[in-house]
C-alpha positions in Angstrom: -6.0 -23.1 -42.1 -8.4 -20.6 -40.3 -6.3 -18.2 -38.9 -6.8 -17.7 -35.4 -6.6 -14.3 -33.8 -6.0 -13.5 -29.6 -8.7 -11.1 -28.4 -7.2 -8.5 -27.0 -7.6 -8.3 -23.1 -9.7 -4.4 -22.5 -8.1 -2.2 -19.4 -10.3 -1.4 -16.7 -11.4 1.7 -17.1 -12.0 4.1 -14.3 -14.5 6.5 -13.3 -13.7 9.0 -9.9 -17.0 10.6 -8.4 -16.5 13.1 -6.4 -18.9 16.1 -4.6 -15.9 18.7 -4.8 -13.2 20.3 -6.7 -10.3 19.6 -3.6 -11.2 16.0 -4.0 -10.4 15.7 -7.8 -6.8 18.0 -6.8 -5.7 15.8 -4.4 -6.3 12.6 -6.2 -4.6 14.2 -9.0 -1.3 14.9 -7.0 -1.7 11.6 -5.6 -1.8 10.1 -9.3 1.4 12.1 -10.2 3.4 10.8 -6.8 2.2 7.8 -5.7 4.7 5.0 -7.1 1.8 2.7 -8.0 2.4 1.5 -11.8 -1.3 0.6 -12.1 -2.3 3.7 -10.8 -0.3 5.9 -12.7 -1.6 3.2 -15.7 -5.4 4.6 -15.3 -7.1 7.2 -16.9 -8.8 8.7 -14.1 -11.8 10.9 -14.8 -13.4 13.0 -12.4 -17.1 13.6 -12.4 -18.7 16.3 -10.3 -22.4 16.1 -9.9 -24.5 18.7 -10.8 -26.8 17.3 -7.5 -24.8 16.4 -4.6 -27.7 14.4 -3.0 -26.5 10.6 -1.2 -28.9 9.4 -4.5 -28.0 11.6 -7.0 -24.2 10.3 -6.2 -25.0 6.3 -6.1 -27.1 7.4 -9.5 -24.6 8.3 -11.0 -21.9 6.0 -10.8 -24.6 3.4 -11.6 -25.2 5.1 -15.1 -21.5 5.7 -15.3 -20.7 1.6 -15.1 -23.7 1.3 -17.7 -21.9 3.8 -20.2 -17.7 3.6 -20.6 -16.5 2.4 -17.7 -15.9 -1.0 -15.9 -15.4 0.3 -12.7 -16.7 3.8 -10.6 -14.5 5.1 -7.1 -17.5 7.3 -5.7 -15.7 9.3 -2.6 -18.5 11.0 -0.2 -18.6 12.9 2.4 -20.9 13.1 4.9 -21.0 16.7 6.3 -24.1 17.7 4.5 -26.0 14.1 4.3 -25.3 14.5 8.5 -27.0 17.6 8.6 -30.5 15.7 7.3 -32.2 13.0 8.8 -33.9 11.8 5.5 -30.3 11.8 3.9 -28.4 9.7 6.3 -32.0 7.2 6.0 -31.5 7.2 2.2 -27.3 6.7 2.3 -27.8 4.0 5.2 -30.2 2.1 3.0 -27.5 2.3 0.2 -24.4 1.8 2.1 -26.0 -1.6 3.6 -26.8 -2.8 -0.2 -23.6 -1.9 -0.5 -21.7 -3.8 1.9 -23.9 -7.4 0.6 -23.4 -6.4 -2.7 -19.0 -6.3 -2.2 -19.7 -9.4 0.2 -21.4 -11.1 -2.5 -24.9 -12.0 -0.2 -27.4 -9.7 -2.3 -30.6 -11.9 -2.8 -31.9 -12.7 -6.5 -34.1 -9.6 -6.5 -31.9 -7.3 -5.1 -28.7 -8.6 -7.6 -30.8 -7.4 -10.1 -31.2 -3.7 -8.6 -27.9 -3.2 -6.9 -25.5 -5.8 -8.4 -24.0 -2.9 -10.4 -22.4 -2.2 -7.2 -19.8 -5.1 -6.8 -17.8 -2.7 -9.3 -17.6 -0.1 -7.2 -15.4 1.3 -4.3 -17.4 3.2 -2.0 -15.4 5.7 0.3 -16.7 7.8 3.5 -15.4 10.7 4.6 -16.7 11.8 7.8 -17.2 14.6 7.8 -15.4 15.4 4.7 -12.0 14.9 3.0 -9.9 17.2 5.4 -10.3 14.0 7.7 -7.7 12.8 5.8 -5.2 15.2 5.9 -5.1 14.9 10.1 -4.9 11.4 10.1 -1.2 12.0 8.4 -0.1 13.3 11.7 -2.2 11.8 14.3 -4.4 8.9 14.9 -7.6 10.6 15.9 -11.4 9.4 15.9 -12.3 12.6 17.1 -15.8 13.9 15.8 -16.4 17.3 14.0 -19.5 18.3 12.7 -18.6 19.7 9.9 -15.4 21.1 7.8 -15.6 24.7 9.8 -15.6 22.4 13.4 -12.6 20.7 11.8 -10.8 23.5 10.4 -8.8 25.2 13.7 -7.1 21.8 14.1 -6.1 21.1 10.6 -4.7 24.8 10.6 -2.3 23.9 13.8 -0.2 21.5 12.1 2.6 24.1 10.5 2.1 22.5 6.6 -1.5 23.4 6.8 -1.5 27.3 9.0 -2.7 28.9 5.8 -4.7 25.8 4.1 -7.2 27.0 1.4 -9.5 24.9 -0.6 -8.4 26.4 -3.9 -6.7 24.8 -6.6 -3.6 26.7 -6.2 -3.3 25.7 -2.8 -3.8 21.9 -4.1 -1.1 22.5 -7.4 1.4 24.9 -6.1 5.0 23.8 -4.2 5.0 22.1 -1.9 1.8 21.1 -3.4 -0.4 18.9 -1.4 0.9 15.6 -2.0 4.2 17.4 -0.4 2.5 19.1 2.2 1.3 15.9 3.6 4.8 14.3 4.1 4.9 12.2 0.8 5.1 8.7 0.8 5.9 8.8 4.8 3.4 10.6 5.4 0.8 8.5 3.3 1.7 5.4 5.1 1.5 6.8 8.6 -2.5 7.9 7.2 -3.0 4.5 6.0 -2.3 2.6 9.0 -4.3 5.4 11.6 -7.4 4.9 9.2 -10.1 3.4 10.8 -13.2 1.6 8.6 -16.2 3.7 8.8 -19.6 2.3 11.1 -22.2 3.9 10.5 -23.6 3.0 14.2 -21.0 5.4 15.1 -21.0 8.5 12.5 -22.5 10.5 15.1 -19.9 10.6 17.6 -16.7 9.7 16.0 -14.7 11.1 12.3 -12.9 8.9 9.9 -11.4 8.7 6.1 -11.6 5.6 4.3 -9.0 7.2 1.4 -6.8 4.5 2.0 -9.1 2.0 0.3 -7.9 3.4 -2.9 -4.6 3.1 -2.3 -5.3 -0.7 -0.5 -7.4 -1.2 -4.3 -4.3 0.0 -6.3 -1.9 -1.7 -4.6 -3.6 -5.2 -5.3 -4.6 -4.7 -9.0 
């Protein structure tokens, strides 16, 4: 009798683009925290661009799904790509091929050049990660230009007075899972999050970070 062996089922395997250092920290104190088995299951690998262009980002977590990994969490933020009119034409061309890809409504032709994209979790910071950290304490949509316009108000909550963006900051007790309230104050972020429009990146700020954890939480 032929013997008949079970094919082992492969892991997902996960790649994390990011366009800065404080990103990779905090998802690393959220990976030691959070008490999500799967999470704490994957073998999360940062990857910093050497180009921080919207392209260069969405061109490399394409070749990163075409190498080792079976699915890429590409976090951006949009301070700089705001600050250029042929950026934000470029990411709003990508970010719509990204919404039919994750809806499943990409035609023939375009399956073929952006399917890849159905294994990815795209995540908009506007205007960068900091975002975040504010929507721990308060529900805000307010707008800031950039991380310097957003700065005074992150430094008025007491955690954050002296808030650096160095790894030391990120590692160090309380690091900055603690600084941020724990598991409290994760869920009281995740229910003030607001999904991004890009009709509306102009006037109003927002963090999408609590797709990841919405991702986790269901696989």
């Amino acid at each position: 009798m032929a013997r008949v062996t079970k094919k082992r089922e492969s892991k997902k395997s996960y790649a994390l683009i990011v366009d800065g250092k404080d990103e990779w920290w905090y998802m690393a104190k959220v990976k030691e925290h959070y008490p999500c088995t799967e999470l704490k299951n994957v073998k999360l690998k940062p990857e910093l661009p050497s180009r921080k262009q919207v392209k260069d980002l969405f061109d490399l977590a394409e070749a990163k799904l075409k190498e080792d990994y079976s699915f890429v969490i590409l976090i951006l933020d949009l301070d700089e790509p705001l600050k250029d009119a042929s950026e934000m034409l470029k990411f709003n061309d990508l970010y719509q091929k990204y919404l039919l890809a994750i809806s499943n409504k990409l035609s023939g032709q375009q399956k073929r050049k952006y399917g890849w994209m159905e294994n990815m979790l795209l995540v908009i910071n506007n205007p960068c990660l900091e975002y975040w950290y504010l929507l721990h304490y308060n529900k805000t949509s307010k707008h800031y230009s950039d991380f310097a316009a957003l700065l005074p108000d992150l430094k008025k909550i007491p955690a954050f007075s002296n808030y650096s963006k160095n790894e030391a900051y990120y590692n160090n007790h309380p690091d900055i899972y603690e600084r941020l309230g724990g598991d409290g104050g994760l869920k009281t972020a995740r229910k003030n999050a607001v999904r991004f429009d890009s009709a509306d990146c102009n006037y109003q700020g927002c963090s999408e970070m609590n797709l990841i954890f919405d991702y986790f939480d269901k696989h």
